[in-house]
C-alpha positions as CSV (number, residue, x, y, z in Angstrom):
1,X,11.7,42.5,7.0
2,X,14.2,39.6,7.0
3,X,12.4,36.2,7.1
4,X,12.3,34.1,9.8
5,X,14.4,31.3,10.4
6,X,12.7,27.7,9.6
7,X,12.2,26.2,13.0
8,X,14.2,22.9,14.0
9,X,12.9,19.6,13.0
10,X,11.3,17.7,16.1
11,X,13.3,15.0,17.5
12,X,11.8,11.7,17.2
13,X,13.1,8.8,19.3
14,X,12.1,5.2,18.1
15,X,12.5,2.2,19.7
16,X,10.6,-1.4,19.4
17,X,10.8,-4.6,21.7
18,X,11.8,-7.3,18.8
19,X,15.3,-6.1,18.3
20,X,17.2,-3.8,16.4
21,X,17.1,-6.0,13.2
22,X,13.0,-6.7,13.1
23,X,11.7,-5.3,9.8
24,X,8.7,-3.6,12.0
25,X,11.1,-1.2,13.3
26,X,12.8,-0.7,9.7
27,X,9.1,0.0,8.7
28,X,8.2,2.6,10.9
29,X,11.8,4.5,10.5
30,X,10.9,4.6,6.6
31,X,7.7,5.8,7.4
32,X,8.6,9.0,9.4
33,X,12.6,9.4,8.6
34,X,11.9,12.7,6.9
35,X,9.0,14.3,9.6
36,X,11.8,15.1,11.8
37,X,15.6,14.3,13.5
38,X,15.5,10.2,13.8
39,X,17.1,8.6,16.7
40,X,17.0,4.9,17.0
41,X,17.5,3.3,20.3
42,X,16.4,-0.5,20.0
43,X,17.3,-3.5,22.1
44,X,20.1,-5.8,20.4
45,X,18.1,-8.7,20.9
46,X,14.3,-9.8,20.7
47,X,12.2,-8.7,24.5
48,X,8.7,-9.4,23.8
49,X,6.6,-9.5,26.5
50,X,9.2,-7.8,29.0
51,X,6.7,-5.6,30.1
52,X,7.9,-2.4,31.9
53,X,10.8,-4.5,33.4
54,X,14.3,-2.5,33.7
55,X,17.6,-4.1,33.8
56,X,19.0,-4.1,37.6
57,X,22.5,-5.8,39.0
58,X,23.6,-6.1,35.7
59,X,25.6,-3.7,33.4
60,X,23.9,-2.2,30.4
61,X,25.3,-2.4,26.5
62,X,25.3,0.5,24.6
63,X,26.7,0.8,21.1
64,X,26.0,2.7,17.5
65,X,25.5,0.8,14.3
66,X,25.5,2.0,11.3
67,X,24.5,-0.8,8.9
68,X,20.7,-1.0,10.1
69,X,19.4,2.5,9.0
70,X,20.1,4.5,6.1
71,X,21.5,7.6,6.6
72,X,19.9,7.6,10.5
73,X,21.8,7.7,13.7
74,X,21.2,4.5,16.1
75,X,22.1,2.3,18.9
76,X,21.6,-1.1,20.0
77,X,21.0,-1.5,24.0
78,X,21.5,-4.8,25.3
79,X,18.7,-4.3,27.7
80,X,14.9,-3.9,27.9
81,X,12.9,-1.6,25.9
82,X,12.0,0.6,29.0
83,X,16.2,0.5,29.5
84,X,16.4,2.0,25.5
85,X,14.0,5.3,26.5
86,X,16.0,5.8,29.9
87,X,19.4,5.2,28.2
88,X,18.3,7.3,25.3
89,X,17.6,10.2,27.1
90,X,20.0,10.6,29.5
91,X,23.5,9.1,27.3
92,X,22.7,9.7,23.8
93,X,19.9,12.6,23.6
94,X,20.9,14.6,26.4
95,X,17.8,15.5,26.4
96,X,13.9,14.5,26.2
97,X,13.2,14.1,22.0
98,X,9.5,15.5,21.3
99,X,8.1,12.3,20.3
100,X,8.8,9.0,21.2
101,X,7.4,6.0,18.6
102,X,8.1,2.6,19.9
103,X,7.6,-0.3,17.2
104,X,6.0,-1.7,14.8
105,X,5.5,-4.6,16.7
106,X,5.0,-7.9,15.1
107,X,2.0,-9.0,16.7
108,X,-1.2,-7.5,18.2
109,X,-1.0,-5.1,21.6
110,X,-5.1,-4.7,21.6
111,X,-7.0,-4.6,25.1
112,X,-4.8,-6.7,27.8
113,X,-1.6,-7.1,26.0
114,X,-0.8,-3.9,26.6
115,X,-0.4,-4.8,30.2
116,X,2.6,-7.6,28.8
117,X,3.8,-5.6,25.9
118,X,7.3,-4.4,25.9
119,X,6.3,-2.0,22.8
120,X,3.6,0.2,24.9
121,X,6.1,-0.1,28.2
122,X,8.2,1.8,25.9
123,X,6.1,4.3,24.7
124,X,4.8,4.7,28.1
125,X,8.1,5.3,30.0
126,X,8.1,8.2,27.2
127,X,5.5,9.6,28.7
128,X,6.0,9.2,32.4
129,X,9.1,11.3,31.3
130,X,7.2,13.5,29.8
131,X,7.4,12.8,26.6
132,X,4.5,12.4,24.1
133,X,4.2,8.6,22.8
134,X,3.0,6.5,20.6
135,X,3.1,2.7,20.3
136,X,2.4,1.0,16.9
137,X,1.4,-2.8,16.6
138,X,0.6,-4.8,13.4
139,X,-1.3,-7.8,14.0
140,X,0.7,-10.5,12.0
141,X,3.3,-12.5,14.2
142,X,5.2,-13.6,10.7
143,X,8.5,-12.0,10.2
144,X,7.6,-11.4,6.3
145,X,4.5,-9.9,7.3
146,X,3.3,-6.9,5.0
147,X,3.7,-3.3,6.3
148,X,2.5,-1.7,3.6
149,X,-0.9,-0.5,4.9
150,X,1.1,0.5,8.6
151,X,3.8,2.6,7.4
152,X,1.0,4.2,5.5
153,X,-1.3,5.1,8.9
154,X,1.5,5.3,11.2
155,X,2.8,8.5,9.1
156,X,-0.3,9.9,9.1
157,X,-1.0,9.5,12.6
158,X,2.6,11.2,13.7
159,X,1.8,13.9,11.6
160,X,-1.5,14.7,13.4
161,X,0.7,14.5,16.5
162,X,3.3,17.1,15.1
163,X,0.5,19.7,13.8
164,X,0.1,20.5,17.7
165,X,2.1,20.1,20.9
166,X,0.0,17.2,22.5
167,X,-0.1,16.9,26.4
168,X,3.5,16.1,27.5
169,X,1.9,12.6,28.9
170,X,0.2,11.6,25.6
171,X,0.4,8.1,24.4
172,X,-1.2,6.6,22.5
173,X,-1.8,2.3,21.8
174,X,-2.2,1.8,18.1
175,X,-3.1,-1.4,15.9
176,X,-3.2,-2.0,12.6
177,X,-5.1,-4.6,11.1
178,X,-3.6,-7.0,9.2
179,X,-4.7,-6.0,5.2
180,X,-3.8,-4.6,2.3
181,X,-4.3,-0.4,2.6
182,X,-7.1,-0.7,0.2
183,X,-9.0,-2.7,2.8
184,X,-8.4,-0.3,5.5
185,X,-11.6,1.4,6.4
186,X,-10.2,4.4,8.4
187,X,-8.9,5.1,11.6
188,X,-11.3,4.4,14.8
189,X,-10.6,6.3,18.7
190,X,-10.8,3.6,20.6
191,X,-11.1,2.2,24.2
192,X,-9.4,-0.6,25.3
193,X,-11.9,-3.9,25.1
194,X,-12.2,-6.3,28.4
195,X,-10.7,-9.5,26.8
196,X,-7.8,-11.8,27.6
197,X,-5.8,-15.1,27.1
198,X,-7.7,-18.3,28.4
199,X,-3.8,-20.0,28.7
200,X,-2.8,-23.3,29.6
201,X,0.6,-24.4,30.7
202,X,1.4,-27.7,27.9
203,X,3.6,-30.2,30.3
204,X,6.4,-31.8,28.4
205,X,9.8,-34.0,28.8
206,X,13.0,-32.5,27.3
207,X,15.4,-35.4,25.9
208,X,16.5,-35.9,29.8
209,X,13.2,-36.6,31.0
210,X,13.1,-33.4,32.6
211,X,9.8,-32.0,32.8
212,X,9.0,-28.3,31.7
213,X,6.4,-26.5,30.5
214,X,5.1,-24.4,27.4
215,X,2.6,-21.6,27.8
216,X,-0.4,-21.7,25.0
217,X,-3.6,-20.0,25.0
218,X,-6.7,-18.7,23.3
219,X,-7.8,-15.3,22.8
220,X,-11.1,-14.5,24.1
221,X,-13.4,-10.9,24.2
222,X,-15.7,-11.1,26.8
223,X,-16.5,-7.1,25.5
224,X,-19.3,-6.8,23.0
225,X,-19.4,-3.2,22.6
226,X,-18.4,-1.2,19.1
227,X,-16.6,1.3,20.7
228,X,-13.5,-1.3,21.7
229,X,-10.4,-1.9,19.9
230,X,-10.8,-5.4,19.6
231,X,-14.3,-4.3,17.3
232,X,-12.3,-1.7,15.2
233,X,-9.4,-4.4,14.3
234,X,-12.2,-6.6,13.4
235,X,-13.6,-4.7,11.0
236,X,-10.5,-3.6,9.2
237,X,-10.4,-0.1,11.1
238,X,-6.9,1.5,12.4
239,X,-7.4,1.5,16.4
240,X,-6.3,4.6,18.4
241,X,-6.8,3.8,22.6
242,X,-5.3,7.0,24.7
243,X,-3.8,5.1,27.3
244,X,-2.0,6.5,30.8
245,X,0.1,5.1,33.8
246,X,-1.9,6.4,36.2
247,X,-3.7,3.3,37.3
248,X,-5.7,5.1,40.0
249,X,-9.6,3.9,39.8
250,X,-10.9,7.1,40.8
251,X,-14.5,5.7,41.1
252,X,-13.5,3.2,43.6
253,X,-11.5,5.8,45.5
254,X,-14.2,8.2,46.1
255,X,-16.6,5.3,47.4
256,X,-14.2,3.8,49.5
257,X,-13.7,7.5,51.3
258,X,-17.6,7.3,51.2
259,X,-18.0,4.1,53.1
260,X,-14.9,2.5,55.0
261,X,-15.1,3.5,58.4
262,X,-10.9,5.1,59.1
């Protein structure tokens, strides 16, 4: 009986929001280059906090680079992370990969960031195109921050991904906390905890006398509960939260059908 052919090596797209040249996306390439075919698709330029915004009345960039990755094809966009999926799939793909990673973001994208984060929008256009996501954060803002302990749980998260075609809208919000692996306690499934910036607006001058103003904040958790992923990152635990882009609040829609009078 003749042996059957070895079956094609999933196509992984990656992308981040801090640019082509952040070491978080370097990190995560490493960390999966040899689960599958690696595409990178990354914006040229830092576009944190872009959200799920898409460029419009503007042209789009799109060019290969060879010097970034080893041995892997990719592309710099000149537009937004949600712009790198769309672009992606349509000019470079020609067709939808079977997992799309988007990261590692320097920074935390626990509970309401993921609202602001250009990394999850990312990951989430993925899914709204049906393809199965993840989003990786590390929570360490430094550009020299370690990503020792995040290339280590980002591969084995991707590889529980790729034992099983997930649901074609999967995606997944992960954070890693920032330790050494040893400190690591595991990996926790999480849902997303209720807390949020307490910001400020800082009024200043520039050297004209102009006035302008700085956004600051604090980070507060209004959620107590164990279950969150603000607890989990706490306490030195990986956090998985399944997130979707389906913002219906069924609850609410069955009592308003109960009770408003159309």
């Amino acid at each position: 009986m003749a042996k059957k052919k070895n079956a094609a090596k999933p196509v992984i797209l990656v992308t981040n929001d801090d640019g082509i040249t952040a070491p978080g996306i370097h990190n995560l390439v490493e960390a999966v280059k040899d689960l599958g075919k690696i595409v990178v698709v990354a914006p040229d330029k830092p576009q944190s906090g872009m959200g799920h915004a898409i460029t419009i009345g503007q042209p789009l960039r799109l060019s290969a680079v060879s010097t970034f990755f080893d041995g892997v094809e990719a592309y710099q966009c000149s537009g937004t992370p949600v712009d790198c999926v769309k672009l992606a799939v349509d000019k470079i793909l020609h067709r939808k990969p079977d997992l799309c990673l988007s990261g590692i973001n320097h920074g935390a994208n626990h509970s309401i960031n993921v609202i602001y984060s250009g990394t999850m929008s990312a990951a989430v256009e993925a899914a709204i195109e049906s393809i199965p996501s993840i989003g990786f954060s590390l929570l360490d803002y430094s550009i020299d921050a370690d990503f020792t302990a995040a290339r280590k749980y980002a591969r084995i998260i991707v590889e529980q991904m790729l034992k099983k075609t997930p649901e074609k809208h999967t995606v997944l919000n992960v954070n890693f906390p920032p330790v050494s692996p040893d400190l690591i306690k595991g990996i926790r499934i999480c849902r997303q905890a209720y807390a949020k910036y307490e910001e400020d607006f800082v009024e200043r001058n520039d050297p004209n006398g102009r006035k302008y103003y700085w956004l600051t904040g604090e980070f507060v958790n209004f959620d107590k509960g164990k279950d969150t992923d603000v607890w989990a990152l706490k306490n030195n635990y990986v956090s998985v939260v399944p997130v979707q882009f389906d913002l219906t609040n069924y609850q609410l829609k069955e009592k308003l059908e109960k009770t408003w009078k159309l």
